[in-house]
C-alpha positions in Angstrom: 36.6 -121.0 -9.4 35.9 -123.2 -12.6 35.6 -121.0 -15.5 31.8 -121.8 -16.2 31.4 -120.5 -13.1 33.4 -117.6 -13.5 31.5 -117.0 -16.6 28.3 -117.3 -15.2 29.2 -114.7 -12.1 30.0 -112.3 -14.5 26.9 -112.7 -16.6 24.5 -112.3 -13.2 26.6 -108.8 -12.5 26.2 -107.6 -15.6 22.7 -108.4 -15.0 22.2 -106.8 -12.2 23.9 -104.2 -13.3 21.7 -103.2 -16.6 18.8 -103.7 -14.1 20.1 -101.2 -11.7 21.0 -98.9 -14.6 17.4 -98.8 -15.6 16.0 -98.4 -12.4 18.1 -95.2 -12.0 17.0 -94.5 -15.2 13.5 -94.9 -15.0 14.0 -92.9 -11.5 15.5 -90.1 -13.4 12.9 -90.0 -16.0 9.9 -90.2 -13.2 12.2 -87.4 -11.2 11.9 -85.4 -14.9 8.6 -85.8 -15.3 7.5 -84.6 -11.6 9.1 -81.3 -12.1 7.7 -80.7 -15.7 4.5 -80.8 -14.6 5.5 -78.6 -11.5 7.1 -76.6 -14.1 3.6 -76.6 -16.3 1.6 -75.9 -13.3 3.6 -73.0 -12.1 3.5 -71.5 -15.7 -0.3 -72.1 -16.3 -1.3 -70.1 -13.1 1.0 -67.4 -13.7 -0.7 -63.7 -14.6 -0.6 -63.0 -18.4 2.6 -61.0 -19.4 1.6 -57.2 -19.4 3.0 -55.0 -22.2 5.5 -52.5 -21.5 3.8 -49.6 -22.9 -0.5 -49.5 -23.5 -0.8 -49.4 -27.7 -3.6 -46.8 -28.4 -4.8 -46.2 -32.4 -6.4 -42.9 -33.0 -8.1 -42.2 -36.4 -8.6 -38.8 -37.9 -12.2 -39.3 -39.0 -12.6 -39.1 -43.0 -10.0 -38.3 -45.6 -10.5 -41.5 -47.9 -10.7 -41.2 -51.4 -14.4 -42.6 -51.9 -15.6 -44.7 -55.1 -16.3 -41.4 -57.1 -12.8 -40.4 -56.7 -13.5 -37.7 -54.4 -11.8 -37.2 -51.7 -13.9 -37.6 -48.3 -13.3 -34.1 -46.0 -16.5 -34.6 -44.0 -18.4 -31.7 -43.1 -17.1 -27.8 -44.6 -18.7 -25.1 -42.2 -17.5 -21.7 -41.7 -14.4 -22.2 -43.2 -13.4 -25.5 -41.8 -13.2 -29.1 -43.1 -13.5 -31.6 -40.6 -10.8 -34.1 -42.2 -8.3 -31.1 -42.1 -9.4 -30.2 -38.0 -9.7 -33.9 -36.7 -6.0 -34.3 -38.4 -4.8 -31.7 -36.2 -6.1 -32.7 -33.4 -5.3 -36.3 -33.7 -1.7 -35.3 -34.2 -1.4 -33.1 -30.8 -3.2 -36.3 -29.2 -0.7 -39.2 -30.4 2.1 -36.4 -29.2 0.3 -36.4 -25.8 -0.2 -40.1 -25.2 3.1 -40.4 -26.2 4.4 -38.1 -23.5 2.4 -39.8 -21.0 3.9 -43.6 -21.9 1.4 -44.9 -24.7 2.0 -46.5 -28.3 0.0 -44.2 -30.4 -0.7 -44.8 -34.0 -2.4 -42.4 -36.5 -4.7 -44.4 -39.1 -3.3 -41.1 -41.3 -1.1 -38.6 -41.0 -1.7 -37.1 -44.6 -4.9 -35.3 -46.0 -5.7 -39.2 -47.4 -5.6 -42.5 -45.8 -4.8 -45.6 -47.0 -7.1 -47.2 -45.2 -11.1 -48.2 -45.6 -13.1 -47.9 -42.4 -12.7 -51.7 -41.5 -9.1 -51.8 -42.6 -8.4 -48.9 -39.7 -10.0 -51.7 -37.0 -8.1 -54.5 -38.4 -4.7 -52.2 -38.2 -6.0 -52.1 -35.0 -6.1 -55.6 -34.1 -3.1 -56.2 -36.3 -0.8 -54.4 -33.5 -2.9 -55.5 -30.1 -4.2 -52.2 -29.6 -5.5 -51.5 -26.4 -7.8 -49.1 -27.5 -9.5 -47.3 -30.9 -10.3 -43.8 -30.8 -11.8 -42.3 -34.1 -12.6 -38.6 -34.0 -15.1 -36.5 -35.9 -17.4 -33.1 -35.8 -20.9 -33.3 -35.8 -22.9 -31.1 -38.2 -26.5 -30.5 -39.0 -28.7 -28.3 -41.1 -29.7 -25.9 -38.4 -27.1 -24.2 -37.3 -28.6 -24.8 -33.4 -27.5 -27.9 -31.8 -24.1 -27.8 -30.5 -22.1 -29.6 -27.8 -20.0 -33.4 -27.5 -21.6 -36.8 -28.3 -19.2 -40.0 -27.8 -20.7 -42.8 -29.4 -20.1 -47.0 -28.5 -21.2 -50.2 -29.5 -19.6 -52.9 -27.5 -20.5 -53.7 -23.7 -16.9 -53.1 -23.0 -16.4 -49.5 -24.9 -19.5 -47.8 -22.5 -17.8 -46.9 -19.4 -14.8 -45.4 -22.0 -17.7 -43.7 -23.4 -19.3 -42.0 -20.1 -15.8 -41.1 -18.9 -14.9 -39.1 -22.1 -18.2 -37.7 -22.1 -17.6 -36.2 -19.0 -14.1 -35.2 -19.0 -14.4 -33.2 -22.7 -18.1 -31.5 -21.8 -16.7 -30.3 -18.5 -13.3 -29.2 -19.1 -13.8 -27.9 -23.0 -17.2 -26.2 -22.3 -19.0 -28.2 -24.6 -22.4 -29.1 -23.9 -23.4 -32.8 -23.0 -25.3 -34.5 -25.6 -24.6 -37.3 -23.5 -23.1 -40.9 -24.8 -24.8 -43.4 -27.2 -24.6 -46.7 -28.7 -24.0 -46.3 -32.3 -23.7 -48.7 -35.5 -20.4 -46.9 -36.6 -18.1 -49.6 -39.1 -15.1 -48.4 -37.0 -17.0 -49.4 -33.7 -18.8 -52.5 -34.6 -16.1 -54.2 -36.3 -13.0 -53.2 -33.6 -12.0 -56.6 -31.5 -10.9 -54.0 -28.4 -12.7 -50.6 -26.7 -13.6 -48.5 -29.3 -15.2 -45.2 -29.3 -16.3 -42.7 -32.0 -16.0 -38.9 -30.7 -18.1 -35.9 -32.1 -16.0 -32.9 -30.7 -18.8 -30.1 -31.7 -21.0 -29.0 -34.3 -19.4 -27.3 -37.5 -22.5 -25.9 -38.4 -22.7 -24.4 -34.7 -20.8 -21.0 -34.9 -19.6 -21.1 -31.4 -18.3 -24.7 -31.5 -16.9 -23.5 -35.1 -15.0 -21.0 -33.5 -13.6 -22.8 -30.7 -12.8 -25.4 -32.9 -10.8 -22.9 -35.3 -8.8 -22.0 -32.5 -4.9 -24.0 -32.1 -5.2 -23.4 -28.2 -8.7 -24.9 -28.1 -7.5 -28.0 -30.1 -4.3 -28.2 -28.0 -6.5 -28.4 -25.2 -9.1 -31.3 -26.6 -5.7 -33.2 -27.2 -4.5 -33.2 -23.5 -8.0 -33.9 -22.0 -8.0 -36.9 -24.6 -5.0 -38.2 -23.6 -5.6 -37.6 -19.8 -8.9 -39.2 -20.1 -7.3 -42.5 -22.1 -4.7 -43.0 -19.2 -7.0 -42.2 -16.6 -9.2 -45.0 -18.3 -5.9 -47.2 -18.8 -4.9 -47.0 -15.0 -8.1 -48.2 -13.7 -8.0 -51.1 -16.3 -4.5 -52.1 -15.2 -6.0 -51.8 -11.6 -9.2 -54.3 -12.4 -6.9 -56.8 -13.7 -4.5 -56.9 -10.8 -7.0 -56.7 -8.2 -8.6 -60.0 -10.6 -5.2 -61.8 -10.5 -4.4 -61.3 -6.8 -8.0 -62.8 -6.3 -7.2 -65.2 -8.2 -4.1 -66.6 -7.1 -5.2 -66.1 -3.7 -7.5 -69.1 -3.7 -5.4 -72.8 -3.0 -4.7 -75.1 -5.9 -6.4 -78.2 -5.5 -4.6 -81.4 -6.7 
């Protein structure tokens, strides 16, 4: 062979070489590309990622230093402050949720909070709590009405609402004021479920003395922290039962 022509043979392999190169190339890329978007596809009809552990804030009602200076203790009946029994109560709760697998933070855990009423929602939202719970005790100038009111704003706090209602009237034999939908800072500004609970009347004596009583506190704590994982569980149920509906039904190229 002439060595022009040897030349020229070389040159075509190489050509056909680089052309074969990028054919596999472009087959590896296409090949890349097919199961990315498998990948993507996959990933985007997957259930959200559940937390380990539910994240529940509750918030002993009161104890901010107000404007004046003066420290906010709520209502003072027969003895009691409200800031200094909601506290207590509050405490045995985040010790019961606890027990029973939640995150639960205190807004306080001092006679004073930091925090404004907005600022307890937004420590709320801060850690992707599941749920806000603020507790209280009602009062009124008579010394009369007596009994449990849990208050709600949002759509999504109500059935919360009518389950606590329930659960605390029945099994702290407190009377049922019945739920209600109430303007509440802490309820209208919280991004998750949120109830406010009254847990009695201070300036009722009978609710004063249960509510003076450690055992009777102990006891509100454990039916709160039943109730709020009875209310979790069927949550957690709703949302499967959505997701297996869900994925159930054929993806459609």
């Amino acid at each position: 062979m002439q060595p022009a022509n040897a030349a020229m043979a070389r040159h075509k392999q190489a050509k056909r070489a680089r052309h074969h190169s990028l054919r596999f190339g472009l087959l590896l890329a296409l090949i890349g590309m097919a199961l990315w978007l498998c990948w993507r596809i996959t990933y985007d009809h997957r259930p959200p990622p559940t937390k380990l552990r539910p994240i529940a804030v509750v918030d002993a009602g009161h104890g901010a230093i107000l404007p004046s200076g003066i420290w906010d203790t709520g209502a003072i009946r027969y003895g009691l402050r409200e800031a200094d029994v909601v506290l207590d109560i509050a405490y045995r709760c985040q010790s019961h949720l606890e027990r029973r697998g939640w995150v639960a933070v205190l807004t306080r855990d001092t006679a004073v909070t930091p925090f404004t009423l907005a600022e307890r929602t937004a420590l709320a939202e801060r850690i992707n709590a599941d749920v806000f719970v603020s507790l209280h005790l009602n009062s009124y100038p008579s010394p009369q009405p007596h009994g449990v009111t849990v208050f709600y704003w949002s759509p999504q706090s109500q059935p919360l609402a009518a389950l606590l209602q329930t659960q605390l009237s029945q099994r702290l034999g407190l009377r049922d004021r019945g739920i209600e939908r109430g303007t509440f800072t802490v309820l209208v500004t919280a991004a998750m479920p949120a109830v406010l609970v009254e847990l009695g009347f201070l300036s009722n004596p009978q609710d004063a003395q249960k509510l003076r009583n450690p055992q009777f506190r102990e006891r509100a704590a454990i039916v709160l922290a039943e109730t709020l994982t009875a209310w979790w569980g069927a949550q957690r149920e709703g949302q499967e039962r959505r997701v297996t509906r869900f994925s159930s039904v054929p993806f459609r190229h």
